[in-house]
C-alpha positions as CSV (number, residue, x, y, z in Angstrom):
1,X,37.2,4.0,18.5
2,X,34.7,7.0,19.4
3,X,31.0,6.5,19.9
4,X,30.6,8.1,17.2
5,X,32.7,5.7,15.0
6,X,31.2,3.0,16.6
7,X,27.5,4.0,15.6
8,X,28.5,5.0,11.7
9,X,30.4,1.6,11.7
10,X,27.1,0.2,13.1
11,X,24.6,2.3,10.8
12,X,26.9,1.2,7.7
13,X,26.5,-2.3,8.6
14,X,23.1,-1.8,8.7
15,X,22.3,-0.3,5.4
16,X,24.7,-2.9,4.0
17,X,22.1,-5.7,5.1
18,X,19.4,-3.8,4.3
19,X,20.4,-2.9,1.0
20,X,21.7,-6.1,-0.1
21,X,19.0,-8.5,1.3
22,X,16.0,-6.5,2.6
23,X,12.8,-7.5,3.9
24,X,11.1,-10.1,2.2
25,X,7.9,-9.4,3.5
26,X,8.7,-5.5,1.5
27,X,9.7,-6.8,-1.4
28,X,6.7,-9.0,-1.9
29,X,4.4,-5.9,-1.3
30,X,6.4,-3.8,-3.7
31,X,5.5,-6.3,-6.3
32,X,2.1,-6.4,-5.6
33,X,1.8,-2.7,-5.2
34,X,3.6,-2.0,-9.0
35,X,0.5,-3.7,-10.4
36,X,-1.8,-1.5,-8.8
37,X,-3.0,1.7,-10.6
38,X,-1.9,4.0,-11.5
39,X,1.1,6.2,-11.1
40,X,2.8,8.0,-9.7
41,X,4.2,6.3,-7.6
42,X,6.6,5.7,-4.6
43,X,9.9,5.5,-6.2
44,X,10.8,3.0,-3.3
45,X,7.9,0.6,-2.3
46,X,6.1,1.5,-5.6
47,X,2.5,2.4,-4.0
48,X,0.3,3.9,-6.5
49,X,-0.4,8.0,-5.8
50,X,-3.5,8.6,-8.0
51,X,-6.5,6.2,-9.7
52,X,-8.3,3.5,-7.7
53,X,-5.3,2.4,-6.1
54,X,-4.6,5.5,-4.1
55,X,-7.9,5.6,-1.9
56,X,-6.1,2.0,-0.6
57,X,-3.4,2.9,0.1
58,X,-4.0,5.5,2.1
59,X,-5.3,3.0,4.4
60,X,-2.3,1.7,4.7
61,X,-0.2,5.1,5.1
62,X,1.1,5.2,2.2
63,X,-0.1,8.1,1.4
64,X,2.3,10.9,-0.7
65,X,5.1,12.3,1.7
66,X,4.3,15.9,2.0
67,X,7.9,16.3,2.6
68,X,9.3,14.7,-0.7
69,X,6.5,13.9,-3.2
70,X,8.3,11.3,-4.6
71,X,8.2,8.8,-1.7
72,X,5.0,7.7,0.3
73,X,4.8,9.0,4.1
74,X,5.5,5.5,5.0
75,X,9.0,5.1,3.5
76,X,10.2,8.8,3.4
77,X,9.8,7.9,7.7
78,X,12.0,5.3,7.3
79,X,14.5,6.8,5.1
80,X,14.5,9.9,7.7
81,X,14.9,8.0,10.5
82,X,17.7,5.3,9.3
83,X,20.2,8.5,7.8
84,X,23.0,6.8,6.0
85,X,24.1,4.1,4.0
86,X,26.5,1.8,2.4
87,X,29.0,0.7,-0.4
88,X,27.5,-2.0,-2.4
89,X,27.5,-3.2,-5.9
90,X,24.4,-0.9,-7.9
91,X,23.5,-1.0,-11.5
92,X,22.6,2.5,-12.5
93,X,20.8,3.7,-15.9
94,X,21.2,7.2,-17.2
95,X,18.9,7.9,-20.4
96,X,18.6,11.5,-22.3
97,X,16.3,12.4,-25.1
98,X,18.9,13.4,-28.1
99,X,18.6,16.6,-29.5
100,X,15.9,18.3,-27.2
101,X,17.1,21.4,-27.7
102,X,16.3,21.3,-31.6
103,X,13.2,19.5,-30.7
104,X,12.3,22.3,-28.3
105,X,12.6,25.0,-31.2
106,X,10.5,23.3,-33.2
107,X,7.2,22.8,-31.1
108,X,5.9,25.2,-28.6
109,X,6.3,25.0,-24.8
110,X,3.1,23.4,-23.9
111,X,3.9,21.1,-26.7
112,X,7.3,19.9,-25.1
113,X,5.9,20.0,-22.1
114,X,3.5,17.3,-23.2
115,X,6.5,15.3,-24.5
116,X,8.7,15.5,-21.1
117,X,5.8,14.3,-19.0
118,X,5.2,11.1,-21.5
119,X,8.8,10.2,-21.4
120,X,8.9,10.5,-17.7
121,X,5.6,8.6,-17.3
122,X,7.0,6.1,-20.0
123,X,10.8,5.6,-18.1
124,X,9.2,5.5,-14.5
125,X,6.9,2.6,-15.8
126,X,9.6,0.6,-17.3
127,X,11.7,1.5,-14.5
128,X,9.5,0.0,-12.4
129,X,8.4,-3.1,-14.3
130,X,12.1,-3.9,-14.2
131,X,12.2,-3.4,-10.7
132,X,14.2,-0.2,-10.2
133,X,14.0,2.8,-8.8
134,X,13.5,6.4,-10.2
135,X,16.4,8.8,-8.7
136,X,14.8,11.5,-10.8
137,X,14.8,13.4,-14.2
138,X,16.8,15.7,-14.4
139,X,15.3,18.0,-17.4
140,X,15.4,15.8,-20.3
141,X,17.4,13.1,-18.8
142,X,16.0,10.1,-16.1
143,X,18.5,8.6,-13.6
144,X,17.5,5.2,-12.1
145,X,19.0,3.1,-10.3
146,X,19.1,-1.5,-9.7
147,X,20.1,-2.5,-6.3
148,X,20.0,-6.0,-4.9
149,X,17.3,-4.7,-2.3
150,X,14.9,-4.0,-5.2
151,X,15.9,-6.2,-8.2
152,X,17.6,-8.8,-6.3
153,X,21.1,-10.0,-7.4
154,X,20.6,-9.9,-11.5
155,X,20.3,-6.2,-10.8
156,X,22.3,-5.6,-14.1
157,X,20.2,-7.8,-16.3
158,X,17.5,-5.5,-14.8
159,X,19.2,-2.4,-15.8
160,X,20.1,-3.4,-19.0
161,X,16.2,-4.8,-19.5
162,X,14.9,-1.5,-18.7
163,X,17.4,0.0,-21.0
164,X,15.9,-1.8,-24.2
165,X,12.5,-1.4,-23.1
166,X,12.5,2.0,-22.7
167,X,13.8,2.1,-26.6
168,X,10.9,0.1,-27.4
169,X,8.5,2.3,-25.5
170,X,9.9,5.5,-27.1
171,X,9.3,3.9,-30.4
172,X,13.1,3.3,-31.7
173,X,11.7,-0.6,-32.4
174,X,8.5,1.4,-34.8
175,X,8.8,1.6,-38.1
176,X,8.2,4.9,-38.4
177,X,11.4,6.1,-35.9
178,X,10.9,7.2,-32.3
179,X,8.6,9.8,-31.2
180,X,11.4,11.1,-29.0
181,X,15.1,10.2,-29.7
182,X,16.5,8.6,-26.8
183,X,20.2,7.2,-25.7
184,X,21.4,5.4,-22.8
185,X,24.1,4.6,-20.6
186,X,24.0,1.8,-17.9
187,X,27.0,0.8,-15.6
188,X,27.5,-1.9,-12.7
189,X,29.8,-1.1,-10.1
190,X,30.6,-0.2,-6.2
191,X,29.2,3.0,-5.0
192,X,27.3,4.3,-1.9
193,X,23.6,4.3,-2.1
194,X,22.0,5.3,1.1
195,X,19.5,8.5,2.5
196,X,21.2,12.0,2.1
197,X,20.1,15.2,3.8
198,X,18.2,16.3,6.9
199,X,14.3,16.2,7.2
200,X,12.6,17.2,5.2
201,X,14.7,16.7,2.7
202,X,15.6,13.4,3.2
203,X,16.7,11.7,0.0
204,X,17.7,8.0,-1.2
205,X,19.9,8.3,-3.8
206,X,23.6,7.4,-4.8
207,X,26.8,9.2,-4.8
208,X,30.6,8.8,-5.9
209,X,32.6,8.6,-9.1
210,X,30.5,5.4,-10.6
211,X,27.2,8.0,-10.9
212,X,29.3,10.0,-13.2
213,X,30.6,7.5,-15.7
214,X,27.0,6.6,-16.2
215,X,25.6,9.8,-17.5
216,X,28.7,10.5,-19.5
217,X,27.9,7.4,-21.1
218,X,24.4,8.6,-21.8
219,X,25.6,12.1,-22.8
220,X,27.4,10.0,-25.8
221,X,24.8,7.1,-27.0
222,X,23.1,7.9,-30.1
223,X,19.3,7.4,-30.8
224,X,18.6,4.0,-30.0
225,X,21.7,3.4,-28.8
226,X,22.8,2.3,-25.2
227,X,26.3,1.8,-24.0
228,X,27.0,-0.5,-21.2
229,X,29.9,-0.9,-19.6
230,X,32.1,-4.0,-19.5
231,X,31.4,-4.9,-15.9
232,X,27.8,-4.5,-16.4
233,X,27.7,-6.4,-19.4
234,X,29.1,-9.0,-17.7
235,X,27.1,-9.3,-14.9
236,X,23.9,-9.2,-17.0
237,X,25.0,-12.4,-19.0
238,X,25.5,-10.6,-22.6
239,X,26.9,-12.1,-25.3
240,X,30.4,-11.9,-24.6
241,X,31.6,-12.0,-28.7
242,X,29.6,-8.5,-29.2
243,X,31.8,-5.7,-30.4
244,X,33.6,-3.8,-28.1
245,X,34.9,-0.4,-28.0
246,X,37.0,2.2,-25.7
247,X,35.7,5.5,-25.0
248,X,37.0,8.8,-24.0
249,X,34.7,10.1,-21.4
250,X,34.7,14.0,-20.3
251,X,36.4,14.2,-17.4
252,X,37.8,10.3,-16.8
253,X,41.6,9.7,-17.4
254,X,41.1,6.1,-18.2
255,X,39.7,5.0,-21.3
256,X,36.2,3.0,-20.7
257,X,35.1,-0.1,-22.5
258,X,31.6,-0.4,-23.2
259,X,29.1,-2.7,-25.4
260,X,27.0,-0.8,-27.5
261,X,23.2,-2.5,-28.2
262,X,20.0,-1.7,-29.7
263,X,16.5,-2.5,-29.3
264,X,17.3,-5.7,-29.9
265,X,19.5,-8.3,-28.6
């Protein structure tokens, strides 16, 4: 074995722990820090960027990374510092608003502007609150991702949690409908989750075939409607007499069985 095996055999091991266990002194501040105002937010340790919240944490460094806004300086360090990861067992959640392009043509741009930024204020909330991390939104589409560091080891139930409550948030539970259309995908399974690229654009994110099954499923869901797969859906405890159904997924040979669910249970 080279040095050079030795150390990614050693940096893997690493992340593995790390991922799977973490700090409990972090994860305590993490949940103390998601109930501090008011986003945004540090998609990893959760420290509030703006309102009252902000001026203290900057005490603290954690400050916004000029680097990658989307971490504080305190844990885009870290993530540049400790490059790699591991294979472990994630929970992902893909959701897309349904038909933004015929939403688009009937507003004007300011006015779907207005509409993104309150579903991505409304998803990284409920993200959050579930304890999960934002990847990032991709247009009109938020990835996120549950891993045992973050949401400990009902990281599915998590994932499906956020799921529903982000139909609720969007208004699908409302009498009068949604005020944005919304479909979701969520998926438990083994995949690498780790920091990718070089300073500074040092990411942590997840990679590998897993990622892709989850936003096919979310290219599919209807309005109000969230797919999850069968090994999610049995790691998050759901009823295991609910409907089942195969799906032909762009791209996959194999069909996939999922659950489909609503707002509510």
């Amino acid at each position: 074995m080279t040095t050079s095996e030795q150390d990614d055999g050693d940096n893997e091991a690493y992340w593995r722990e790390f991922l799977t266990r973490g700090d409990p002194r972090e994860l305590r501040k993490r949940r103390i820090f998601k109930r501090i105002p008011t986003s945004p937010r540090c998609r990893l340790c959760a420290a509030p960027f703006a309102g009252p919240g902000a001026t203290l944490m900057r005490a603290f460094g954690r400050r916004q990374a000029t680097q990658n806004p989307t971490m504080c300086a305190t844990c885009f360090t870290f993530v540049s510092a400790q490059h790699g990861g591991a294979e472990i067992e994630i929970t992902m959640l893909f959701a897309d608003i349904r038909g933004s392009t015929t939403l688009a043509e009937g507003m004007s741009g300011g006015e779907f502007r207005r509409l993104l930024d309150r579903f991505y204020a409304v998803a990284t909330e409920v993200v959050f609150d579930n304890d999960g991390t934002v990847d990032k939104f991709v247009g009109d589409e938020l990835v996120a991702f549950f891993v045992p560091l973050l949401s400990g080891h009902q990281h599915a139930k998590q994932g499906v949690s956020a799921a529903r409550d982000l139909l609720r948030a969007t208004g699908h539970a409302d009498p009068g409908g949604p005020w944005v259309p919304v479909g979701a995908g969520v998926h438990t399974a083994t995949t690498w989750f780790g920091a990718v690229g070089q300073p500074p654009h040092a990411e942590l994110t997840a990679v590998g075939d897993p990622v892709n099954t989850t936003a096919r499923l979310a290219s599919v869901a209807a309005a109000g409607e969230i797919l999850v797969t069968t090994p999610a859906a049995m790691a998050a405890g759901l009823d295991e007499t609910l409907p089942r159904r195969r799906l032909e997924l762009k791209g996959k040979h194999d069909l996939t069985e999922v659950v489909s669910l609503g707002v509510d249970p």
